[in-house]
C-alpha positions in Angstrom: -50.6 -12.8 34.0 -50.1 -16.1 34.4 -52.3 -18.3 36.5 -50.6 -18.3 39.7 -50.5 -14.7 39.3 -54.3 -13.5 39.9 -55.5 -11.6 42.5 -58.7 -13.5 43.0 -58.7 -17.7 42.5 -61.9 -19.7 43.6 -62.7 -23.4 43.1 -65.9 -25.7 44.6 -66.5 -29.3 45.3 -69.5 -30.9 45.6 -69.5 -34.2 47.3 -66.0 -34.6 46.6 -66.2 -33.7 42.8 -64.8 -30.4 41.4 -68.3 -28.7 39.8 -67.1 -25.3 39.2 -63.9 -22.6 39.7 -62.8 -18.9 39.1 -66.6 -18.1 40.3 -67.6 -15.0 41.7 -66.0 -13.8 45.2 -69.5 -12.9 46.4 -70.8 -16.8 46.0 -68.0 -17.7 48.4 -70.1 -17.1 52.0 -73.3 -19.0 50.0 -71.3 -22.2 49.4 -69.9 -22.4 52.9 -73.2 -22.5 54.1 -74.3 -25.9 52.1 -73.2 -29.0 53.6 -72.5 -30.9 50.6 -69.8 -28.0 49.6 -65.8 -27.7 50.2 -65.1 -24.0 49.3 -60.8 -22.8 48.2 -60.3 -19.3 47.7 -57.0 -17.9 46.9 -56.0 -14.4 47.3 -52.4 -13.0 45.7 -50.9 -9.2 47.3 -54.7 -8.7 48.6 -55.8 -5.2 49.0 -56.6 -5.1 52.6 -59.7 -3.6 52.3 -60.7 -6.5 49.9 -59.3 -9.2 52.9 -61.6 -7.1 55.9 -64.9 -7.6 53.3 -64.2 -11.7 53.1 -63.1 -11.5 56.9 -66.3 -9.9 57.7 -68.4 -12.2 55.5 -66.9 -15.5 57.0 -66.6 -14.3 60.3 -62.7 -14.0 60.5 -61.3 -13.5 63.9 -59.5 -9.6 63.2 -56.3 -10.7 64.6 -56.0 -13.3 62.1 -56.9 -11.4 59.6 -54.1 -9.0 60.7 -51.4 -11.1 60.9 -52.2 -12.4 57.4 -51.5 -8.9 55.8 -48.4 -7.7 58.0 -45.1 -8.7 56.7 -43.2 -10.1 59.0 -44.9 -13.1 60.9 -43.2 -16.1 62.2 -44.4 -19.7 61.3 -47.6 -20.6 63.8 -50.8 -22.4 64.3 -53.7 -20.8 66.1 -56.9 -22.3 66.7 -59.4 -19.6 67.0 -63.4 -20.5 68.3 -65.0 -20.6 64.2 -61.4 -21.4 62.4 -57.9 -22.3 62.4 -55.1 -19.8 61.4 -51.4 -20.8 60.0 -48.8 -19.1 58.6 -45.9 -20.9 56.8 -43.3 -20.2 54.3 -42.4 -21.8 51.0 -38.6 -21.7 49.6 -37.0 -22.1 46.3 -33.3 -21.6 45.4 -33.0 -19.2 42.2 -30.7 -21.3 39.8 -31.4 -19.3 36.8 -29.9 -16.1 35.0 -29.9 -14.4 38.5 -27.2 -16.5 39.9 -24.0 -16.4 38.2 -22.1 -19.5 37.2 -20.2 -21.9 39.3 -21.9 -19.9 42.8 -24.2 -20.9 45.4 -27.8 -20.4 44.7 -29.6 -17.8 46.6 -33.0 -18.6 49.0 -36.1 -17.0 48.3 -38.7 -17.1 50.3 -42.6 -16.6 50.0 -45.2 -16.4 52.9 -48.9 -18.3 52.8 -51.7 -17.9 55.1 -54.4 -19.7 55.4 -58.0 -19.8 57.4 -59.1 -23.0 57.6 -62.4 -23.5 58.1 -65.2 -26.0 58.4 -66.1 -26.2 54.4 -63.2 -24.7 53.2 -60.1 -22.9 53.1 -58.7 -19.1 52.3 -55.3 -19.0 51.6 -53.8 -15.4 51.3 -50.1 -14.9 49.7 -48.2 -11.9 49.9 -45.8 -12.5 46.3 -46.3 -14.3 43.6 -43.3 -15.8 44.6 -45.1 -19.5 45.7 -46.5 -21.0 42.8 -50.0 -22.2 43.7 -50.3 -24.6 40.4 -48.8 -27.0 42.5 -51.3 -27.3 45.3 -53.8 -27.2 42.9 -51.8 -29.7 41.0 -51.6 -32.1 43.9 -55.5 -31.8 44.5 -56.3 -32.7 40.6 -53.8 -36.0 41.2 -55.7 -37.3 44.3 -59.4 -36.0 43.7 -60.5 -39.2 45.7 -59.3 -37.5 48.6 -61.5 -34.4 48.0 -64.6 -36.2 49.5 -62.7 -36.2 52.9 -62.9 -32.2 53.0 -60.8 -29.8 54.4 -58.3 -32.0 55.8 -57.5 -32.8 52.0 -57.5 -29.4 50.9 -54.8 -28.3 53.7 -52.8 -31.6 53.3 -51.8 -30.8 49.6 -51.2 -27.1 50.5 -48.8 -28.3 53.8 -47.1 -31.5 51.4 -46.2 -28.7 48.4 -44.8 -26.2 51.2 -42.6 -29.4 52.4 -41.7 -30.5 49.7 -40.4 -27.2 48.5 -38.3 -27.6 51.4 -36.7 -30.9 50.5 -35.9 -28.8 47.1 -34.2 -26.2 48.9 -32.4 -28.9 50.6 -30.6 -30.6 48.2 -29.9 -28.0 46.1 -27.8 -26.6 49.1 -26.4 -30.3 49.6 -25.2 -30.3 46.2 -23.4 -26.5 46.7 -22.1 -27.9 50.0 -20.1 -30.7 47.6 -19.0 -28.2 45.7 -17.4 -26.5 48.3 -15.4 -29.5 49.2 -14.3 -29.7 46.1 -13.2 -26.2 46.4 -12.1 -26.8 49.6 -8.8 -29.4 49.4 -8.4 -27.7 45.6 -4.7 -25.7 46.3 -5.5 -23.6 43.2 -8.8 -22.6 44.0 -9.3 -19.2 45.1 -9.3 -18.6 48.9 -12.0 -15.6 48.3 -14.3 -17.3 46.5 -14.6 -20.3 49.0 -15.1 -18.1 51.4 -17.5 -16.4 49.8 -19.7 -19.4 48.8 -19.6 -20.8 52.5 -21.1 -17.3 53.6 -23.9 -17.4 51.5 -24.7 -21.0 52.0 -24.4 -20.6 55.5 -26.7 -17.4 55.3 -29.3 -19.3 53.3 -29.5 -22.7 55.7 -29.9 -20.0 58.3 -32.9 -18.8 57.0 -34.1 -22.0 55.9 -33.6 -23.4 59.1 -35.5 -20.5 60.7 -38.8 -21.9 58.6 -38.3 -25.7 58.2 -37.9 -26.4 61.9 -41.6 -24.7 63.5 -42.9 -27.1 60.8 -43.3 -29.8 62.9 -45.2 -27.8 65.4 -47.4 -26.5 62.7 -48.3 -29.7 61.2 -48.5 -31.3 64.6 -51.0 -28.8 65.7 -52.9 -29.0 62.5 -53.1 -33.0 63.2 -54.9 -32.5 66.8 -56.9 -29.8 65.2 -58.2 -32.4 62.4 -60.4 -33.8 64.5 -62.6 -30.2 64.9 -63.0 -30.3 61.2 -64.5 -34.1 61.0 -61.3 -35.2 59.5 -61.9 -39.2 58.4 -59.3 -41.5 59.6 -59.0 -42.1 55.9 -56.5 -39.1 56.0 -54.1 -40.5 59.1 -51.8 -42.3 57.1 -51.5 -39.2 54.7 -50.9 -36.7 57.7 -48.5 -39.1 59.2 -46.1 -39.2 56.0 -46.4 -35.8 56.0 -45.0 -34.7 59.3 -42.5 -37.9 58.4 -41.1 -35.6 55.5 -41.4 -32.3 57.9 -39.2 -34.3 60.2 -36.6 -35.4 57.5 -35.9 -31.5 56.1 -35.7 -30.7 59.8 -33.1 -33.6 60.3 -31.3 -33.5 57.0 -31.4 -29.1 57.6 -29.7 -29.5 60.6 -27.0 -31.7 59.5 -26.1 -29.3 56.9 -25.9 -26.6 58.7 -23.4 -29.1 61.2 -21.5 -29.7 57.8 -21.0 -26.2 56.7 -19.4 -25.2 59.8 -17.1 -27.8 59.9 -15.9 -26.4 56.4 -15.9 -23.4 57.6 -13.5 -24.4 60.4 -11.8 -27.0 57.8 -10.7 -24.0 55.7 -9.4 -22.0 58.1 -7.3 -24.9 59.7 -6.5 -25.3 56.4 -5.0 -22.0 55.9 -3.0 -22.3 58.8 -1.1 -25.4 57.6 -1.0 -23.8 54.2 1.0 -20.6 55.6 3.2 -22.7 57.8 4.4 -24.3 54.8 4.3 -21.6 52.7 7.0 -20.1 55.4 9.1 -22.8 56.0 9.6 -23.2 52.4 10.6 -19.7 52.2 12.3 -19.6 55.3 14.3 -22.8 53.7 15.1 -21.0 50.7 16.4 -17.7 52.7 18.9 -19.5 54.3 20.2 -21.2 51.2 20.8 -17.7 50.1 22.1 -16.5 53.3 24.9 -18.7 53.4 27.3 -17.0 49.6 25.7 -13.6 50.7 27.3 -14.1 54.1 30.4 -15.0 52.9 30.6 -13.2 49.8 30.2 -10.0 52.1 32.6 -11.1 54.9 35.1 -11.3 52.4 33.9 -8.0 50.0 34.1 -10.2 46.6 33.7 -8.4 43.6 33.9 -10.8 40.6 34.0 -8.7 37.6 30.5 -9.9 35.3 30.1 -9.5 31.8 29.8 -5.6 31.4 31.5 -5.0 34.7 32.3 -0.9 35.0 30.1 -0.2 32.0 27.0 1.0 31.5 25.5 -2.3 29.7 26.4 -4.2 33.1 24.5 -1.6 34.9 21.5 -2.3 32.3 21.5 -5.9 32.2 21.3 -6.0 36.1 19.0 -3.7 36.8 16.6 -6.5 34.1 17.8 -9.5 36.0 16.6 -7.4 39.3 13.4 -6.7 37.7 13.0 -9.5 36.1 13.4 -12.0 39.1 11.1 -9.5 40.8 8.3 -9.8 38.6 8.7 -13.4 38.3 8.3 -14.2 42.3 5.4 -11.9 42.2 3.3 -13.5 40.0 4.4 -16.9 40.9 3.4 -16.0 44.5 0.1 -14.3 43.4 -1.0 -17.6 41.8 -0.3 -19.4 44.8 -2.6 -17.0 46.6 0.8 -16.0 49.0 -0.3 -11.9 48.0 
């Protein structure tokens, strides 16, 4: 079980240094108490009856606590009278042995609560699915920021949700070029476009449906700052924040603008491809029309090699099949069957 994987994660700061982690849950509600303490506890696929003990220890508003554990809740902010309540959800695009070669990644998505409260913050993940290293990661790179409380605590875990965003983002901009590849490629498969440009389309979808209430959730978390203390120290990082939250928004939407104009492209594409497709054939039936025409106005009969034999019968009977096969596969490749 790797790190990221535990049920049960704790960590303490005192006066903006890390003193101690992994310590035991029932310290959590004594180092909230002390002024001079900022408090993270992580929870992974909590039992609920674990979740109500820590609710009824810190004073959780129930509802909260509820939402954290059902599973389905849209993105939100809540301020509630002793904390603040969000819900937001990280992506990543699996690239690895789960997506087969030369197709569009597939989104995955992983839901985080949080309670954020005066001296600390409870973060509560359904999956293992968001890897929690990061935020920690984030808050080992910048421990100057630590001595600004909460605010720096909930900015790391906000900037590696975003950020995981922009990931998703131009992994699906990268597919998308791929598709236009695809798209003005004659020999590519007409299926197979189709069936990338689905499951992009699918996936900026459901990216869409968590990148955009981003910006009301870090927006609501900015006025809420100033209930927590928050320094003015932290303004310029909360400001760069909702500046990236506004970018994956932008740059979300203007994929999802691009991809159904491929969509369209390919099927306007089709259309001129079967109207010259037809009046090549059409062409090509009315050179043959013309000796067939005349041949059978007149009822010539010009005796072939093996004419009244049985070879002659043979060897047409292979030219039929022959030429038969041939336009068959030569209209298969073209994608014409």
């Amino acid at each position: 079980m790797t790190s990221s994987d535990r049920i049960l994660r704790t960590r303490l700061w005192r006066n903006g240094v890390l003193e101690t982690e992994d310590f035991p849950f029932e310290d959590v509600s004594e180092y909230l108490g002390q002024a001079d303490c900022l408090v993270w506890v992580d929870l992974c696929a909590p039992d609920p009856d674990h979740l109500d003990e820590l609710a009824r220890e810190l004073g959780l508003v129930p509802q909260a606590v509820e939402d954290a554990l059902a599973r389905q809740e849209r993105v939100k902010s809540i301020r509630y009278a002793t904390h603040t309540f969000l819900t937001v959800y990280a992506t990543r695009l699996a690239t690895g042995d789960g997506v087969e070669p030369g197709h569009a990644p597939s989104l995955e998505v992983s839901r985080i609560s949080a309670f954020i409260l005066p001296r600390g913050v409870v973060t509560v993940r359904q999956d293992s699915g968001f890897d929690i290293n990061e935020v920690v990661s984030r808050w080992d790179d910048n421990p100057d920021l630590m001595k600004f409380g909460v605010s720096a605590l909930v900015h790391g875990l906000l900037d590696a949700v975003v950020d995981g965003h922009f990931e998703a983002v131009e992994v699906l901009d990268e597919a998308m070029e791929g598709l236009e590849d695809l798209l003005f490629d004659d020999r590519a498969p007409t299926t197979e476009l189709q069936r990338q440009t689905y499951r992009i389309r699918r996936d900026l979808v459901e990216l869409r449906r968590v990148v955009l209430p981003m910006r009301e959730v870090v927006s609501a978390v900015v006025r809420h700052r100033k209930d927590l203390d928050s320094p003015a120290e932290m303004d310029p990082w909360y400001d760069d924040l909702y500046d990236h939250v506004l970018r994956a928004s932008e740059w979300t939407e203007s994929l999802r603008d691009m991809v159904t104009t491929i969509f369209e492209t390919n099927l306007s594409l089709q259309d001129a491809r079967l109207n010259t497709v037809m009046k090549k054939l059409t062409a090509w039936a009315a050179i043959i029309a013309v000796p067939t025409a005349v041949t059978g106005w007149f009822g010539q009969n010009v005796p072939y090699p093996g004419f009244a034999q049985p070879s002659g019968y043979i060897l047409s009977v292979v030219v039929i099949v022959g030429f038969g096969v041939g336009l068959y596969i030569s209209f298969k490749r073209r994608d014409w069957l």
